[in-house]
N, CA, C and O atoms as a GROMACS GRO file, in nm:
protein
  216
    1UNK      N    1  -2.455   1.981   2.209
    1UNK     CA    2  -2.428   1.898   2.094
    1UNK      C    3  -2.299   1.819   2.120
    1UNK      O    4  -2.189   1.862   2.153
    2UNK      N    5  -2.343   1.682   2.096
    2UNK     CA    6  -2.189   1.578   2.139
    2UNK      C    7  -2.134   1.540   1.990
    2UNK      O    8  -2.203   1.521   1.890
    3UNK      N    9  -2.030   1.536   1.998
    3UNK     CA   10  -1.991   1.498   1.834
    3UNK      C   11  -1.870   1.370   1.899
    3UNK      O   12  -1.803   1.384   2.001
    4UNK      N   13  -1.871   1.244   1.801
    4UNK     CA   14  -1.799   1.144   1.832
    4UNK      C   15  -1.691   1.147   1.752
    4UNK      O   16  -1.705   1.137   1.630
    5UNK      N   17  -1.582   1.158   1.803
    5UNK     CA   18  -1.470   1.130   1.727
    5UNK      C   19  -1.406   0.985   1.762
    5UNK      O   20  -1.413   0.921   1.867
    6UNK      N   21  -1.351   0.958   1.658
    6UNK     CA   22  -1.229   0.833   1.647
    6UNK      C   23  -1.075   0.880   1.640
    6UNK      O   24  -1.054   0.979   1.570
    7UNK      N   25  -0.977   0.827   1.697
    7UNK     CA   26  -0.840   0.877   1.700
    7UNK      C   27  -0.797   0.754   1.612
    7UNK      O   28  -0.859   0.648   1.625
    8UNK      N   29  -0.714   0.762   1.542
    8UNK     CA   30  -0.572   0.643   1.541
    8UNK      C   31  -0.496   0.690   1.470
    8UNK      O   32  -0.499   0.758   1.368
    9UNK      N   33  -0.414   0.642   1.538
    9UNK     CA   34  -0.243   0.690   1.526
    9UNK      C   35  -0.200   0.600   1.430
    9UNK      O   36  -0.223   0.480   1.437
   10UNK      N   37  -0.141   0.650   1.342
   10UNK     CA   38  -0.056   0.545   1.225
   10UNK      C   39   0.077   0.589   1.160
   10UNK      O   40   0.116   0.580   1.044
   11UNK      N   41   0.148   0.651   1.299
   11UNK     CA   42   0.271   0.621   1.290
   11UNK      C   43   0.332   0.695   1.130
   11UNK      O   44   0.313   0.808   1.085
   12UNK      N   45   0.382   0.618   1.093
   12UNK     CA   46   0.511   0.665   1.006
   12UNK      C   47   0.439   0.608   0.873
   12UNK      O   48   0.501   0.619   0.767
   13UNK      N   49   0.333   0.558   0.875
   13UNK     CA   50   0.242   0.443   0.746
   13UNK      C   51   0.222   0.515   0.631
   13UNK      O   52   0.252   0.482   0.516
   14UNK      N   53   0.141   0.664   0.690
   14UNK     CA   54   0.139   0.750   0.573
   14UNK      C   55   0.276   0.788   0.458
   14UNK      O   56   0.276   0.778   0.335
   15UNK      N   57   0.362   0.824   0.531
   15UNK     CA   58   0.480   0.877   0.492
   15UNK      C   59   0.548   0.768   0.408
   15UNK      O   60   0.593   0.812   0.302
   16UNK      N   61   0.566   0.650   0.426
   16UNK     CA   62   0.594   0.561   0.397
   16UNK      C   63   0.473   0.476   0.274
   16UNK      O   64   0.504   0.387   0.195
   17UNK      N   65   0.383   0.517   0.286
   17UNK     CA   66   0.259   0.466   0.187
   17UNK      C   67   0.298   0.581   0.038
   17UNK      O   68   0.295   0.546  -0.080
   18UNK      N   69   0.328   0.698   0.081
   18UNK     CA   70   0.361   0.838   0.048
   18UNK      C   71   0.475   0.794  -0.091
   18UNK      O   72   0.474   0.812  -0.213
   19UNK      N   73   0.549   0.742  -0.014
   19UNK     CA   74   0.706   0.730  -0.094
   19UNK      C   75   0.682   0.637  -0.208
   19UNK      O   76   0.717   0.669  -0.321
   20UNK      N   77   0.612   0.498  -0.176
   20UNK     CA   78   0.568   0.393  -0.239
   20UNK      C   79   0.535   0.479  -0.345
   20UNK      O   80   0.624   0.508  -0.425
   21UNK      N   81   0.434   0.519  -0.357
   21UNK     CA   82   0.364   0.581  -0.398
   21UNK      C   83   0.426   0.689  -0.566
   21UNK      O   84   0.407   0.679  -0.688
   22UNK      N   85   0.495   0.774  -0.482
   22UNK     CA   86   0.594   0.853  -0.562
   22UNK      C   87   0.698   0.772  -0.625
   22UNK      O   88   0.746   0.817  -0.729
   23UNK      N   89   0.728   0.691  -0.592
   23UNK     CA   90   0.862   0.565  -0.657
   23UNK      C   91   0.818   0.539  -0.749
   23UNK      O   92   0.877   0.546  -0.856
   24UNK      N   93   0.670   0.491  -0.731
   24UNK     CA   94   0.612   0.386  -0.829
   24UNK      C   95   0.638   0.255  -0.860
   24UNK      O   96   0.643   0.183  -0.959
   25UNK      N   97   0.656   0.248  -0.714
   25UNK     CA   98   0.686   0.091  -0.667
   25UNK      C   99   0.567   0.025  -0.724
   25UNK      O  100   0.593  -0.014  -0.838
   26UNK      N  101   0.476   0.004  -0.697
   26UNK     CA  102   0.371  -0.065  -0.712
   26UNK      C  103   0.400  -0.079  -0.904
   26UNK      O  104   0.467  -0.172  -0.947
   27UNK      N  105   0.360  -0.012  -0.964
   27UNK     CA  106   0.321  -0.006  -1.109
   27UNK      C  107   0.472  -0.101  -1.193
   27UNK      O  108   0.479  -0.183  -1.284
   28UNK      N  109   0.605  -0.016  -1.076
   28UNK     CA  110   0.726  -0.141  -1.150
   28UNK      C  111   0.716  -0.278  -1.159
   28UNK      O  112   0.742  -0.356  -1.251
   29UNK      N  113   0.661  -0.298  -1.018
   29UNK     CA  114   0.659  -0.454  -0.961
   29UNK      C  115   0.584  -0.525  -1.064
   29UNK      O  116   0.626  -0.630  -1.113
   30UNK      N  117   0.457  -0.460  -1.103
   30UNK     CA  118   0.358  -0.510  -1.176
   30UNK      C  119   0.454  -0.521  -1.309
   30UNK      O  120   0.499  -0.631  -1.340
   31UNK      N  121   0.477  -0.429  -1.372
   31UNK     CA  122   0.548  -0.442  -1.522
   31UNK      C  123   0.658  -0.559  -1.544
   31UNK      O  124   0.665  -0.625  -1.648
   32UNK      N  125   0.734  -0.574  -1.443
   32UNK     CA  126   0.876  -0.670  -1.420
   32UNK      C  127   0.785  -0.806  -1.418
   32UNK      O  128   0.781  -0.889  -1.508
   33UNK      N  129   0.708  -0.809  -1.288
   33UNK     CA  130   0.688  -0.955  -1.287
   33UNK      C  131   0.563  -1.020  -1.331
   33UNK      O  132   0.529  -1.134  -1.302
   34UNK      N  133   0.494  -0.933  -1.406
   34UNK     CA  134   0.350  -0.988  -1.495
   34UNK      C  135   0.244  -0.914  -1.410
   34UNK      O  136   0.241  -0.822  -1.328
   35UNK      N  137   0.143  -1.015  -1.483
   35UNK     CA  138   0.028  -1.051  -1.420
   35UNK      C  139  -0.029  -1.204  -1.475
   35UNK      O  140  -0.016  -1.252  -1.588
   36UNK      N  141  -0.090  -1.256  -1.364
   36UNK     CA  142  -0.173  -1.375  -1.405
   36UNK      C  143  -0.319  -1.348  -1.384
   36UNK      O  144  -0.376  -1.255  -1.327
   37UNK      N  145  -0.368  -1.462  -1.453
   37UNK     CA  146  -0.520  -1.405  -1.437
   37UNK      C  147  -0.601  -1.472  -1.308
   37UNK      O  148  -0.706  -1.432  -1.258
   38UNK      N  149  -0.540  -1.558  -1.279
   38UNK     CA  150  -0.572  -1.620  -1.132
   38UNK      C  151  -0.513  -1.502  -0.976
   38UNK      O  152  -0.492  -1.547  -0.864
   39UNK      N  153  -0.500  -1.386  -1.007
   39UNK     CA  154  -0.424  -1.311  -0.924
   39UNK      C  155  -0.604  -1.191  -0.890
   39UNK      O  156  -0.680  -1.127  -0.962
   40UNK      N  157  -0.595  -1.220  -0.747
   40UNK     CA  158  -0.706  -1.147  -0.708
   40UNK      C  159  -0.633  -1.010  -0.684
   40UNK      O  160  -0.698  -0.913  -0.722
   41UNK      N  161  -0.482  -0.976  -0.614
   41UNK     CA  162  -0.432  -0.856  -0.638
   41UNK      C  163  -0.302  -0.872  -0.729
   41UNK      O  164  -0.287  -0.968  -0.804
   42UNK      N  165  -0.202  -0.760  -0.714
   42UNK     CA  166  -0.145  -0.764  -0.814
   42UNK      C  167  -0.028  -0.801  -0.740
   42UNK      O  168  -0.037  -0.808  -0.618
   43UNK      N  169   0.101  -0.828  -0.807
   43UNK     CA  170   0.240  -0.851  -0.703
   43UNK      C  171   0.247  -0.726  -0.638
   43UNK      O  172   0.252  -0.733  -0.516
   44UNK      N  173   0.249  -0.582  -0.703
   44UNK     CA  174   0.296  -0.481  -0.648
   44UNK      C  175   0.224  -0.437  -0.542
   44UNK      O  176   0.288  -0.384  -0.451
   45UNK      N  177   0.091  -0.448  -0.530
   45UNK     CA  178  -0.033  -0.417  -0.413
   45UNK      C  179   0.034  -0.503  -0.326
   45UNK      O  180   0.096  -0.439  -0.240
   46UNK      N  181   0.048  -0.663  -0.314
   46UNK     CA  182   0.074  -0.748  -0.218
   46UNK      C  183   0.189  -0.699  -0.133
   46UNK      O  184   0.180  -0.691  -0.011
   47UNK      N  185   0.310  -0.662  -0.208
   47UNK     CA  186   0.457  -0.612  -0.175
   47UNK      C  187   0.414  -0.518  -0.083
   47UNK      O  188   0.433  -0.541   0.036
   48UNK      N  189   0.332  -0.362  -0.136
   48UNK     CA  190   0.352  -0.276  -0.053
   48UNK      C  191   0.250  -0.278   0.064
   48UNK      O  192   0.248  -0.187   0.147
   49UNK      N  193   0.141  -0.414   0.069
   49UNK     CA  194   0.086  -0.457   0.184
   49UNK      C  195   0.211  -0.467   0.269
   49UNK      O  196   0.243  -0.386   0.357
   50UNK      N  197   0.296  -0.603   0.224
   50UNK     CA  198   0.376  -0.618   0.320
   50UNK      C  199   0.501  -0.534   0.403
   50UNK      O  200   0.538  -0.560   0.518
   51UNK      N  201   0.542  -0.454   0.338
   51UNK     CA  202   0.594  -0.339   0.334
   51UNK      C  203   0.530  -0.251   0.477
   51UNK      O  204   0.575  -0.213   0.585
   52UNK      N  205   0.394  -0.244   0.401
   52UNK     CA  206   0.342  -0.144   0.524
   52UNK      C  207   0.290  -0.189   0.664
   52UNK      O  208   0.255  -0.123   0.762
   53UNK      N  209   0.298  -0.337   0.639
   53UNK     CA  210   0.255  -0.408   0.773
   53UNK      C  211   0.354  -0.489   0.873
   53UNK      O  212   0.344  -0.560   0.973
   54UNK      N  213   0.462  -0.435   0.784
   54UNK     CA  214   0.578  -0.546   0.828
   54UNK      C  215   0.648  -0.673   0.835
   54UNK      O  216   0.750  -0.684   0.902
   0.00000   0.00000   0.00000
């Protein structure tokens, strides 16, 4: 029996997705700077995209 695995390494992303997370970064960002209705995500999603991608 062969079983296929996938690896990837992601670094420090979790830990750091982790913190976001617990801060409640995301949910502040949103409260401080709105929402519009033309917004497919929210400010705070976009932020901690960039955040986690660099």
């Amino acid at each position: 029996m062969t079983t296929d695995l996938q690896v990837e390494d992601l670094d420090h992303l979790g830990i750091v997705a982790g913190m976001i997370d617990e801060f409640v970064l995301v949910e502040q960002l949103n409260e401080r700077l709105g929402a519009d209705s033309r917004e497919k995500v929210s400010a705070g999603v976009a932020v901690k995209a960039m955040i986690l991608n660099g």
